[in-house]
C-alpha positions in Angstrom: 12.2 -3.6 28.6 13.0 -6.7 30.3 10.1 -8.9 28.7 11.4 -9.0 24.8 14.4 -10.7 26.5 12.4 -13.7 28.4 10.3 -14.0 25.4 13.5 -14.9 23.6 14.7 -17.2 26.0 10.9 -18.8 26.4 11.4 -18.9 22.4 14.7 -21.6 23.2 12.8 -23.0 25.8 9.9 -24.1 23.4 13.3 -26.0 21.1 14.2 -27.9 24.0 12.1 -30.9 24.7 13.4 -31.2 28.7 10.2 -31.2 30.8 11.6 -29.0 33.5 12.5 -26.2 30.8 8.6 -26.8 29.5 7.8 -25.9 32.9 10.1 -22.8 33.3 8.4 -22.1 29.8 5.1 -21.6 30.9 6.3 -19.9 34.6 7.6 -17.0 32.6 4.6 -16.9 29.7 2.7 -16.5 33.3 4.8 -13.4 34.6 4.9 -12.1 31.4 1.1 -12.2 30.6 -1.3 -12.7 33.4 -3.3 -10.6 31.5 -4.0 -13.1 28.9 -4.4 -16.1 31.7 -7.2 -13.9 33.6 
């Protein structure tokens, strides 16, 4: 339940071009799917 909301926000993230958002970006694709990383 709590993943369609951080794919949202990693959905804004992507828009803004800051580096350290980039970064938060990618942290929570990372929680999200480890799956896909492994």
């Amino acid at each position: 339940m709590h993943i369609f909301p951080f794919c949202k926000k990693t959905k804004n993230f992507q828009v803004l071009p800051d580096p350290k958002k980039r970064i938060l970006k990618v942290f929570i694709v990372i929680k999200t799917q480890p799956l896909k990383i492994i």
